[in-house]
N, C-alpha and C positions, 0 to 999 in steps of 0.2 A: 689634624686640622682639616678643613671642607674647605673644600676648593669652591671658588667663586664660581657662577652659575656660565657653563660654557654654552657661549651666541654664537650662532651660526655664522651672522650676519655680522658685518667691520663696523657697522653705521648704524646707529639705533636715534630714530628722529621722534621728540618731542615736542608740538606746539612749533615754538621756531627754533629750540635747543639743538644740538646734534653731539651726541655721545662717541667719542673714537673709542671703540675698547681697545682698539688693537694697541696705538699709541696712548694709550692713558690722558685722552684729552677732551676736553669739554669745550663747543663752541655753541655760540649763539648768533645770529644771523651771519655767519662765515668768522663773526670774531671770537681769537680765544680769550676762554675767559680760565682765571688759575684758581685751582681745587687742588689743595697737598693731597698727599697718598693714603691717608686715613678716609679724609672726606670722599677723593674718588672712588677709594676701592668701596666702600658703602654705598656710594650712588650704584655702583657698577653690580652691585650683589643683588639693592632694591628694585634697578629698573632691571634686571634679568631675571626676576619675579613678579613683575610690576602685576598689580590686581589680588598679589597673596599677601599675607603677612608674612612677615619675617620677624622673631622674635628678640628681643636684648641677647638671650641664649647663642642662637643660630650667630647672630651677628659677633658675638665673645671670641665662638669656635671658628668662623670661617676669615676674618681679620687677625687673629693674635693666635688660638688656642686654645688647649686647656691648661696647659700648665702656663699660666701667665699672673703674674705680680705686679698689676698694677691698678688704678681707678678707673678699670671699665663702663662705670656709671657716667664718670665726670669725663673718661676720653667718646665716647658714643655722644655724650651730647652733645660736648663742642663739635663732632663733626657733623652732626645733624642741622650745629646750628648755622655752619659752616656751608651746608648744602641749601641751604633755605637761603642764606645770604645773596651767595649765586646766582639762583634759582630765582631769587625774585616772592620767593613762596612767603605767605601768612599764615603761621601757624593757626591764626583762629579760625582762617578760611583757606585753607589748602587745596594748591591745583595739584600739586605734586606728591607732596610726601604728608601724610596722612598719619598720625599717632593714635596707638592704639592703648589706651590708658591701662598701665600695670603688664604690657606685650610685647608690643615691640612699634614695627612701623608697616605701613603697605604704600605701595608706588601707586597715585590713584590714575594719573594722566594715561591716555590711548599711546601706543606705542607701536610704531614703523620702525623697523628692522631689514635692513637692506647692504649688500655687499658694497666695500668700498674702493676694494682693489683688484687688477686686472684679473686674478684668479676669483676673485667673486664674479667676476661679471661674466666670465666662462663658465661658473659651476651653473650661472644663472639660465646662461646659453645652452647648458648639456638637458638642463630639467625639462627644456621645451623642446626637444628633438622627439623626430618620431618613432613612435611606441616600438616598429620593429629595428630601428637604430640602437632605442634602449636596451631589446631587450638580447639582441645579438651579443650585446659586450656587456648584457651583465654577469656580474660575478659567478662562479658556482656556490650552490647552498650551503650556507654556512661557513664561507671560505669569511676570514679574518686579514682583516687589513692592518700590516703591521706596523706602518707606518708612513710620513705623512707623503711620502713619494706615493705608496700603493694607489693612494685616493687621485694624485694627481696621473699618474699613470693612466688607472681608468679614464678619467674626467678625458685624456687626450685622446683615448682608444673611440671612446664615444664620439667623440669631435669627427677625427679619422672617418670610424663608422658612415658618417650623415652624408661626408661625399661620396663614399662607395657605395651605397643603395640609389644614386643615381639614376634615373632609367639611361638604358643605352642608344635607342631610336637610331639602330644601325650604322653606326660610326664607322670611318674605317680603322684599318690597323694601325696607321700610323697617329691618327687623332688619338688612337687606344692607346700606344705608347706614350707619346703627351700626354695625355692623362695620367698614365703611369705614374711620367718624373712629376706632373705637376702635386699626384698623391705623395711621389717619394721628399718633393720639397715643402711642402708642408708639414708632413712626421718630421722632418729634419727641425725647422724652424719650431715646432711645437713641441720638439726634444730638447732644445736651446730654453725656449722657456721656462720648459722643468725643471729646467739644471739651474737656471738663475732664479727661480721662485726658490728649488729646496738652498740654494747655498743663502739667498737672506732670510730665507725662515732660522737656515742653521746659523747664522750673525746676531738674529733676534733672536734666537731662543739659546744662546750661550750668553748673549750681553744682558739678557732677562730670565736669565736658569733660574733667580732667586734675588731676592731683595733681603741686605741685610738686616738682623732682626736681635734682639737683644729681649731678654727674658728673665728669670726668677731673681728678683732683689734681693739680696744677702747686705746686711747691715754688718760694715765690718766697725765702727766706732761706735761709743757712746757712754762718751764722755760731755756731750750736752756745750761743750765749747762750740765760738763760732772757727769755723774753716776759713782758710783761701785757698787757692791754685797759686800755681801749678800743682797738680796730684803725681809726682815723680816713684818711678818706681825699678829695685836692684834686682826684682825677681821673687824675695823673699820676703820685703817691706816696701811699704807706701810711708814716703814721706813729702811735709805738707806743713803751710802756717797755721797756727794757732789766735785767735785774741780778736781784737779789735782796731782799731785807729794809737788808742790812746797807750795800747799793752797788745803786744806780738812775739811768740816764740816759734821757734820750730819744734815739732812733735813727729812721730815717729809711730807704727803699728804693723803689726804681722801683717801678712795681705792676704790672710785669712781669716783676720779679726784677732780682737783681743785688748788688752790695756794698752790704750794710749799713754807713752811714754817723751821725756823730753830730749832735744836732740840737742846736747851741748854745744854753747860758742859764745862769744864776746859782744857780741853786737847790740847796739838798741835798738829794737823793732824792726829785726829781719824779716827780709821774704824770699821765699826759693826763688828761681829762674829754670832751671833746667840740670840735667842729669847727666855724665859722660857716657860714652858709650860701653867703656870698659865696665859701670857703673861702682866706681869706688869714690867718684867725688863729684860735690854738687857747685852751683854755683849760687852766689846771694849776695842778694843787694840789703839795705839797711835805708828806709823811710825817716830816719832822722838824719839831723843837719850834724855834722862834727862826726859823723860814723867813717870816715878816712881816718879814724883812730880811735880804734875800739879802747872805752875805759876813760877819754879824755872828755872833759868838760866843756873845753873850749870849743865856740863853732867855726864852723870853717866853710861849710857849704849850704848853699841859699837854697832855698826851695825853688826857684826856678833852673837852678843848674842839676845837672846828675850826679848821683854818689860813687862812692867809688866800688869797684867790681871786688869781689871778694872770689875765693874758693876754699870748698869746705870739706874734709877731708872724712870718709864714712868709714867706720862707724866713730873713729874718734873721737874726731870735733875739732880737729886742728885745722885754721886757720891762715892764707898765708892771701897776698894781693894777686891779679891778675895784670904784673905789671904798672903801668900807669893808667890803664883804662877808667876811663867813667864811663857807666852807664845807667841808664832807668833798668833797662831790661836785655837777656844775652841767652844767646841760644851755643853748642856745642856743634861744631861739623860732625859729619857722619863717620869719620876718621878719628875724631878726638885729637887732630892735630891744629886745628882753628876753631875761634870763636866767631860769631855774627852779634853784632848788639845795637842798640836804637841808644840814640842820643839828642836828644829835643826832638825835631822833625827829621833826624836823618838818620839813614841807616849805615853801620860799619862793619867791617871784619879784619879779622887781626890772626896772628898768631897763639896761640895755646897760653900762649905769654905775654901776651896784649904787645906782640914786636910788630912790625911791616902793618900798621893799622892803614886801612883804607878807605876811604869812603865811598859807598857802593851809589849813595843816590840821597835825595834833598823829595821831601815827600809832603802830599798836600794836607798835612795833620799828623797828630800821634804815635809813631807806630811803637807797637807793644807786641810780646807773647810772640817771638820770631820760632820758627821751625824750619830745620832745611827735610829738604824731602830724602827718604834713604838711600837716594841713588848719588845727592850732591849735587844736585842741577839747580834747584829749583828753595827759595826761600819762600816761606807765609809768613804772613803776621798781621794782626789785628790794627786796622787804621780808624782813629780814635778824630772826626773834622773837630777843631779847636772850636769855630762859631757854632755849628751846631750838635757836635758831642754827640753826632752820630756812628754809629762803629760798624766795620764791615771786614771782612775778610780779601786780601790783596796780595798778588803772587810777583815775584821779581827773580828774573835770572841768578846766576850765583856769581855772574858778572857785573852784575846792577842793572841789566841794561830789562826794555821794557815793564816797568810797574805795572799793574791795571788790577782792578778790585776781578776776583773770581766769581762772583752771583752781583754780578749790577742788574738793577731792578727786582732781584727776586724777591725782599722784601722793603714793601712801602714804607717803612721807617729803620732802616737797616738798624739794627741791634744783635750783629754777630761779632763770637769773639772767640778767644780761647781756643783755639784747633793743634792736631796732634792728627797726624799719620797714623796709621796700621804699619806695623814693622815693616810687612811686605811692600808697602807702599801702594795697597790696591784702592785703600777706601783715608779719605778726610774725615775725621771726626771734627766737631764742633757743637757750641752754645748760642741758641738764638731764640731772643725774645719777641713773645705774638702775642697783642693780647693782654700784653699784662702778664703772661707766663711763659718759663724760659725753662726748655726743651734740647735735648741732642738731639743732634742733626749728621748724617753719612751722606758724601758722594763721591762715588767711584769716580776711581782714576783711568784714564785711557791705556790698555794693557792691549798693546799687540793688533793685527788685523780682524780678528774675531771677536775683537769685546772694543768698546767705545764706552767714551764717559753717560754716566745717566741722565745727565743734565739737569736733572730736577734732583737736590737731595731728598734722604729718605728720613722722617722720623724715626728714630730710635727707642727713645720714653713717650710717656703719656702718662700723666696722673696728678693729683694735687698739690704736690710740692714740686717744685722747681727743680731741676738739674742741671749743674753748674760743673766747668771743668773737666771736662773729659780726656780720659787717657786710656790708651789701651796696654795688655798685658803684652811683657816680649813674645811671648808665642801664640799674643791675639788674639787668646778666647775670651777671656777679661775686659770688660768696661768697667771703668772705676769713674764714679762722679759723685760730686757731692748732693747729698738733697737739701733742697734747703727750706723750710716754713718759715717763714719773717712773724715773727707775734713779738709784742712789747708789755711790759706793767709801768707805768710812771709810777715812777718810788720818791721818798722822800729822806733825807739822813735823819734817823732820831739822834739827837746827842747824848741819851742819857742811854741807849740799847748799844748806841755805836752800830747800828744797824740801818740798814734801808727798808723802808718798810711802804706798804701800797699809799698813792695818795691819790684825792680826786676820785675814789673806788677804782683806783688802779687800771684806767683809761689805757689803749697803748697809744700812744701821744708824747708827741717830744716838740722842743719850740715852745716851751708854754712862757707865758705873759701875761702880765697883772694890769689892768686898766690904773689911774694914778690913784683914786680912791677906794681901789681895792675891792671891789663889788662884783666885777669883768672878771673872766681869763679865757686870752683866744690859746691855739694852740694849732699842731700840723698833725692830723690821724696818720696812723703808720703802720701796714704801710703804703696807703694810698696816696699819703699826701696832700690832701684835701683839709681844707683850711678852716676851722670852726671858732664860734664864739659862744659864749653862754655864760651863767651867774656862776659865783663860786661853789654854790652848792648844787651843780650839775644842772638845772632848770634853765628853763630858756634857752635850748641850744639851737642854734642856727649857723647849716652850712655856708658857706660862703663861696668857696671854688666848687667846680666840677673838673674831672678831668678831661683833656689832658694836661690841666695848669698842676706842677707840684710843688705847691707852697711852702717858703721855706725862710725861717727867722721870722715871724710875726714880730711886726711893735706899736703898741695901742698910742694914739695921738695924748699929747698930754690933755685933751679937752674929752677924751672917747668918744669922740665919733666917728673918728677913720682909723685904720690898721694899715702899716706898711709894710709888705712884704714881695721880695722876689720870686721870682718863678726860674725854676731849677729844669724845667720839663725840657727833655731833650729833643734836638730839630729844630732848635732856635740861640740863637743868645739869651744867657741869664739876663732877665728883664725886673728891674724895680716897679712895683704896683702899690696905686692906695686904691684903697675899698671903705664901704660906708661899713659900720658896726651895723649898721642892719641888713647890711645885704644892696647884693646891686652889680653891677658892671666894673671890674677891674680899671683902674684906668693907669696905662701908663707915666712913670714920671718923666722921661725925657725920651727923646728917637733918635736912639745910635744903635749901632750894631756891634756892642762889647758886653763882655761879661759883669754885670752891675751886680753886688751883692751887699748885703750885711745895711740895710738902711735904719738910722738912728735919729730920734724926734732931739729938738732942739728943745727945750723948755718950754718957750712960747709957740710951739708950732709953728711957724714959718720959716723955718729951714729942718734940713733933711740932710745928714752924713753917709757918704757912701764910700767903698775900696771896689775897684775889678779886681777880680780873680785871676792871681798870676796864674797857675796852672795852665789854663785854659789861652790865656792872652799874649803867652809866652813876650812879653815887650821889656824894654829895658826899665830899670828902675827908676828914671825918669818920667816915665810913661805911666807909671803908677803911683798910687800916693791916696791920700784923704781928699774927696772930694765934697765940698759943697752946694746945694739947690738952696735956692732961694725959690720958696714955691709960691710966690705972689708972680715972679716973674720969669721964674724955670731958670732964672743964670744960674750957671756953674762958675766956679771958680778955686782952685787948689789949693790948701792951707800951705802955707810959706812952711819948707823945710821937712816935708813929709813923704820927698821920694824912694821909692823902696818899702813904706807902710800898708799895711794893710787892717781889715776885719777892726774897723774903727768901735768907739763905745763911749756915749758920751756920758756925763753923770749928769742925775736927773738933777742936783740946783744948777748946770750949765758952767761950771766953774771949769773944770777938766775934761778932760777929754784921752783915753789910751788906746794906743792901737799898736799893733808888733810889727817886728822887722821881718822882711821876707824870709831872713833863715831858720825865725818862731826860736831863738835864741836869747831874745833880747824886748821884755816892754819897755814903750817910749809915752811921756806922759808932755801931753801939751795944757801948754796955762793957758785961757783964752784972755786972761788980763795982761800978761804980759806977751804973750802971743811968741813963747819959745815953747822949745822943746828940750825934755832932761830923760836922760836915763833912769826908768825906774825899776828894774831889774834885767839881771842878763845870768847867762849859765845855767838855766832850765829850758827844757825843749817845752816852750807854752803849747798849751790848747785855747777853749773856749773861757771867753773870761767876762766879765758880769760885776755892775755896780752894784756895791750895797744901797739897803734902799737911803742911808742917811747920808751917801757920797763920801763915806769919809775912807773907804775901801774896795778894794777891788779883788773878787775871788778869779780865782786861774785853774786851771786842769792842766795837771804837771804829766806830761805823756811819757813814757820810756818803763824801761823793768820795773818802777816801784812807784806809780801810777796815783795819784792823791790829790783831791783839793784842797789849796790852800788859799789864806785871805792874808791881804797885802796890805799894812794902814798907812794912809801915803804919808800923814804927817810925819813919823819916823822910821819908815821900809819895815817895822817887823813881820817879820813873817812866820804863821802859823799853819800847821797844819789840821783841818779839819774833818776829814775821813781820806782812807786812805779806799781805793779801786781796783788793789790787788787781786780779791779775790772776787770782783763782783763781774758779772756778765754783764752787755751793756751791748744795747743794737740801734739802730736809726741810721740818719742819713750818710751818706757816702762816712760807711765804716764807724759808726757811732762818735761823730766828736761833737756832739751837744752835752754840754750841761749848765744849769739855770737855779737859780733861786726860787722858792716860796716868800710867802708876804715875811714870815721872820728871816728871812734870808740861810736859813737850810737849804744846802744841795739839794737838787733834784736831777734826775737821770732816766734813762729809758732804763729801766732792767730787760733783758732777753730771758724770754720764756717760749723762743723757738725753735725750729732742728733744723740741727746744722748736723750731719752725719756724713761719713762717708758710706758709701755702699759698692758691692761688687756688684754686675750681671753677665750672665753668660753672649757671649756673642759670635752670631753666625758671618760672617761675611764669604759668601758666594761667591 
């Protein structure tokens, strides 16, 4: 690999820029401005060329490599574009960085180059001493300076030098001897300098020997299923969820590649948690309601509370509780004799056997994904703010005591998550989203007198799929992350193939929605999330949102001229919006500060049904329910007897109206004539569910091991089953739980036609 171009000089000035090489820092009129390590170290290669080209080539070799695996095309330009952002630069009219079409790049701006620290300002001072000062204490020919003491040695001899060429003007002896000590106290003091220049050059050049670096992608799956995390691993296998929202197993693969395999147990729709240390058994939680007893039908637990903690026995599959514990999510001590685990907003620790539980602390949002560090000091974990479902990374003693997020400010929309230690516990791995694209991320741990945290982490990846989940190998050469490409087909069930097959020319689009006359269909692109409308036969189309709005559940007015849909975008509360069918300015329906979702048109258009989002809202079942807008005059007001409902659906002649109970165990059907409510099924973990178009039934998405739509005819509950979702893949919003009707009321589904992989890379950490 080519080493970055070595500057003489600390400080390299631009216009009103100022470049720190030394500290990897970019300022502009004294203020910093933040460039990550791609983008800098490229500025840092071009302005120490600045007037040459530098080619795509040069720039591969002297940032990455040659043996490198990844979209150098796609990581140069984000950082290019990255440095223009900064910079202030237009590409069409460049002060700065200058494209060279099918080359590379050149640094066009004039360039000042100048020392920034006390040893620059002496080398500065020695260059201008006089020629017989110089040339007294230069070197012998050819003599090689070994290192970076030799150079500073000289630099002081020279210093030294300048007072002894003094003229004398007949002094006496004892003025002589003064001058002596005054020359011997100087060497002394100029020796002292030495010695604390070489020892923080030696602090900085150990705590910066090397930035870690990760290299040649190795695809250890591919089997074309979607993933989750945690990526756990015994040494010899990575194991790892499999599925979707609606269907999840555990899978299993060498961690050197090979057939993915299933990893037996009881559960409906498990997900790992974490790994013992001994590495013979796992922990796992279960995403359905009634999963505190595996096999049993009956529900037991709400979606707003947590499930019960499991442990799972490797290679087995045996099964047995963690005690009484519930948790969302549970980490292992580093001992393997206590657990840590999150439970709503607070965090615990227990015994191996959920005995002496404790409560470590009461936290300002979600916390997920807990890690202790390898020493046992120190817990992480991913904190998820409920209003705005922003996620960051946050460190807490092993006592509870002190919280505080580990990178506050370091990015503008914090989107970190998922972090795992290095066994040695040198370096934090992590996942964080920029951009639109999610990336591993390293930052060194504070090891000892001679090395100190980096403070900025380091990118890891770079390329066009996303990387998700990071873990490292027990002996830390190993990154294991998932990739992932997001792509959809909208399919439609044929009932005579029993197959799903493209509809709409296989758009990737989910959300979709039929205007009442059938002409319309809006929908949500995926996976951007951007909100479009157009005729059935693809014409006409017209976007509607930009980002950052990610529109989600379109519903066409019964008259077509406005769409109701919420906004899912993260850094705000989920907000309810209408929009014109031709476009225009979002406008909100009410102004609070909770999670509004799932809005359903009344017949006549003048009212509008809506549920919060328990998840996010964590409130008692009181607090949630079917709400009603009256949109002539914005009152809201609660339908009688609907506490604890949620993801409302009205039918389109206005007669009924279904919506589920928080633990998706049970639909509840309200009469709007008689204005009760009756149980209309219970003993299926419901999904998404959908009025036929003649009201006289209502389709459902049965979630758990054997995954299937079926229609429910209210007049006498039969229920049938309509395709079954076993074997079908299926992507979109938070873990694919959309599914929708066609004008004949055929299922329709996002199919998944993206990668979802796991991969190995080799990894350096320095």
């Amino acid at each position: 690999m080519e080493k970055l171009p070595r500057m003489f000089a600390d400080l390299i000035r631009f216009e009103d820029f100022e470049l720190d090489a030394r500290n990897y820092c970019l300022r502009r009129s004294g203020a910093n401005l933040k460039l990550e390590r791609i983008p800098m170290e490229l500025l840092l290669l071009l302005v120490g060329r600045a007037g040459q080209l530098v080619t795509r080539e040069q720039i591969i070799e002297t940032l990455w490599g040659k043996d490198v695996y990844l979209d150098t095309e796609n990581a140069i330009n984000t950082a290019i574009r990255k440095i223009r952002l900064a910079l202030g630069d237009d590409p069409a009219q460049p002060r700065f960085v200058q494209t060279v079409t099918g080359r590379g790049y050149r640094f066009i701006a004039e360039v000042i180059r100048q020392g920034s620290s006390a040893a620059g300002k002496d080398l500065a001072r020695v260059q201008s001493l006089p020629a017989a000062a110089a040339q007294q204490n230069r070197p012998t020919e050819g003599r090689v300076l070994k290192s970076p003491t030799d150079q500073l040695s000289l630099e002081s001899n020279a210093l030294a030098g300048s007072f002894s060429n003094t003229p004398d003007h007949g002094r006496s002896a004892d003025f002589a001897v003064s001058e002596q000590r005054r020359k011997g106290w100087l060497l002394t003091v100029l020796a002292i300098a030495v010695t604390g220049l070489f020892v923080l050059s030696l602090i900085f050049m150990r705590s910066n020997a090397g930035l870690p670096h990760a290299s040649n992608y190795v695809q250890i799956t591919n089997d074309g299923q979607a993933k989750r995390g945690p990526l756990l691993t015994d040494g010899l296998r990575l194991y790892f969820s499999e599925g979707t929202q609606n269907h999840r197993t555990l899978a299993q693969v060498s961690a050197s590649g090979g057939e993915t395999t299933g990893l037996s147990n009881p559960l409906e729709t498990p997900y790992l948690m974490d790994i013992t240390p001994n590495r013979y058994e796992v922990l796992v939680g279960s995403s359905s309601p009634g999963s505190d007893n595996p096999g049993s039908n009956k529900a037991s637990v709400s979606i707003t509370s947590s499930p019960a903690l499991w442990i799972l026995a490797l290679p087995a599959g045996g099964v047995r509780r963690a005690g009484g514990v519930m948790a969302d999510d549970a980490t292992w001590s580093p001992d393997g004799h206590g657990i840590a685990y999150v439970r709503g907003n607070a965090l615990y620790r227990a015994g191996n056997d959920g005995s002496a539980e404790t409560k470590l602390a009461d936290l300002p949002g979600a916390p997920s994904w807990p890690r202790w560090s390898p020493d046992g000091t120190r817990l992480r974990f991913t904190l998820t703010e409920n209003i705005t479902s922003f996620s960051s990374i946050w460190e807490i003693s092993a006592d509870g005591k002190m919280p505080h997020p580990v990178l506050p400010g370091w990015n503008q929309t914090p989107s970190e998550c998922c972090g795992n230690w290095t066994p040695d516990g040198k370096y934090f791995v992590f996942q964080s989203t920029r951009d639109g694209k999610t990336e591993i991320w390293a930052i060194k741990e504070k090891q000892g007198l001679l090395s100190r945290s980096s403070g900025e982490p380091v990118q890891l990846t770079a390329g066009q799929i996303n990387s998700l989940a990071p873990t490292v190998s027990s002996n830390g050469t190993k990154l294991y992350v998932i990739g992932q490409q997001l792509r959809g087909e909208l399919a439609r069930h044929d009932s005579k193939s029993g197959e799903f097959v493209p509809y709409l020319s296989g758009i990737s689009a989910e959300f979709v929605d039929f205007s009442r006359d059938g002409k319309w269909v809006t929908y949500v692109a995926f996976p951007s999330h951007s909100l479009w409308r157009s005729r059935v036969d693809g014409t006409e189309r017209l976007q509607l949102t930009l980002p950052p709005v990610q529109a989600t559940v379109p519903r066409w007015s019964p008259d077509g001229k406005r769409i109701a849909f919420f906004d899912a975008a993260p850094g705000k509360p989920w907000r309810i919006y209408l929009i014109s069918s031709d476009g225009g300015t979002p406008e909100p329906l009410l102004n609070e500060q909770r999670n509004e979702m799932d809005p359903n048109w009344s017949p006549d258009g003048n009212f509008l049904i809506f549920s919060y989002f328990p998840i996010f809202e964590k409130a008692p079942p009181e607090k949630l329910g079917v709400f009603e807008v009256d949109l002539r005059t914005r009152n809201v007001k609660k339908l009688p007897g609907s506490d604890g409902l949620w993801v409302p659906r009205w039918s389109l002649d206005g007669r009924y109206l279904v919506a589920r109970s928080l633990d998706s165990q049970a639909l509840m059907l309200f009469d709007f004539e008689t204005q009760t409510w009756t149980e209309l099924a219970r003993g299926v973990y419901f999904g998404f569910t959908n009025w036929s178009a003649d009201g006289q039934s209502v389709y459902y998405l049965r979630r758990g091991r054997e995954p299937a739509v079926f229609r429910l005819r209210i007049a006498d509950r039969k229920t049938e089953e309509i395709a079954s979702l076993k074997n079908v893949r299926q992507t979109g919003f938070r873990g694919a739980i959309w599914m929708g009707l066609a004008l004949d009321d055929s299922p329709l589904l996002l199919r998944d036609i993206g990668t979802q992989e796991i991969y190995a890379l080799d990894l350096q950490t320095p």
